[in-house]
N, C-alpha and C positions, 0 to 999 in steps of 0.2 A: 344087764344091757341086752338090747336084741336086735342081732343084723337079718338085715333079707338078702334071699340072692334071687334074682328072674332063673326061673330051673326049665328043667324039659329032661326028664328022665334020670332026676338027682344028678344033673352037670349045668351047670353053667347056660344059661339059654344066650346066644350072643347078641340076644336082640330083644332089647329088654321090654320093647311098647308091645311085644306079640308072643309074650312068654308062655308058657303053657298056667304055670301057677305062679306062685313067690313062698320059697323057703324060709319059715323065719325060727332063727335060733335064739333061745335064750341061756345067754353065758354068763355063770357066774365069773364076776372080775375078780374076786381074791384067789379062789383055785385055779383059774384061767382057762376051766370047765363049761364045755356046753351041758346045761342039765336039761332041757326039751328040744322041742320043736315041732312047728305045725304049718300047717298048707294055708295060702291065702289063695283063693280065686285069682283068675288074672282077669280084669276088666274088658271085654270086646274095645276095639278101636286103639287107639296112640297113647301110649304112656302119658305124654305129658298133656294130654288132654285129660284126661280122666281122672275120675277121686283117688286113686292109688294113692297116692303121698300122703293125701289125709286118714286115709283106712290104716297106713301100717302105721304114719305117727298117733294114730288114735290106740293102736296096740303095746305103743313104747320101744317103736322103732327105728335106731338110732344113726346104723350105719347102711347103707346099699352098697352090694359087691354085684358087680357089674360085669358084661363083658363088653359092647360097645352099647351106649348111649349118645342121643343129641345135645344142646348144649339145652334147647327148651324142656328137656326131661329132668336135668341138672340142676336147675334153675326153680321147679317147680318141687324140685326134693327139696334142696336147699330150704328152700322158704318156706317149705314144711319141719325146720332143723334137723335132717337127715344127712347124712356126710356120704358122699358118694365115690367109690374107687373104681374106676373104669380099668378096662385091661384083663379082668377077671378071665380065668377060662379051666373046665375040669369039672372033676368032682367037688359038688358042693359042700360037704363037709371038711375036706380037705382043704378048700379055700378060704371057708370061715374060719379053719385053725392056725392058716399061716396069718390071718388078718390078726388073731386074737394075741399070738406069738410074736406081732409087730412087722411081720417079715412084707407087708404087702403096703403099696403106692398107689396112689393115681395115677396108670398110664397117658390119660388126658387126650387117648383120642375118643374121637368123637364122631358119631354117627351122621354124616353128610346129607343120605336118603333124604333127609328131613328137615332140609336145610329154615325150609319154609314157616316152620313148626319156630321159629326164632324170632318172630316178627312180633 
């Protein structure tokens, strides 16, 4: 399985359309090990305008840990089969091991900036 998280200096980018890059991990789910990981570019302009969703599902990217997201960035993972957990925040690796240990939820908020971006 492989999660991405929006980073800015291996933590949590809180603002996932203007991330610096995307962390993405690949964990094995029987040892409950992340065994890689690698850098994705982050696209100039709005998350959920751009090919993001299709670049990381084209890598076998399954889940997004997030810190705040819009509902049109959400929407555009989704429909790429990406599961999306909003609320994220920290150290990135850290984050993807509470996700993998179950401990982590969809906060469910939602990036307002961007209201527009829902239309």
């Amino acid at each position: 399985m492989k999660i991405a998280l929006p980073s800015r200096n291996n933590n949590i980018d809180d603002h996932f359309g203007h991330c610096e890059y995307f962390t993405v991990f690949t964990v094995d789910t029987k040892t409950k090990k992340i065994v890689s990981s690698e850098t994705v570019p982050s696209p100039v302009g709005c998350g959920c305008k751009s090919n993001i969703a299709t670049t990381l599902a084209d890598i076998g990217v399954k889940v997004m840990l997030a810190g705040n997201m819009g509902e049109g960035a959400v929407r555009v993972l989704n429909n790429a089969e990406i599961e999306v957990l909003r609320g994220c925040s920290g150290d990135i690796k850290t984050v993807a091991l509470k996700r993998i240990e179950g401990s982590l939820v969809d906060s469910g908020d939602s990036c307002h900036e961007h209201e527009c971006h829902n239309e």
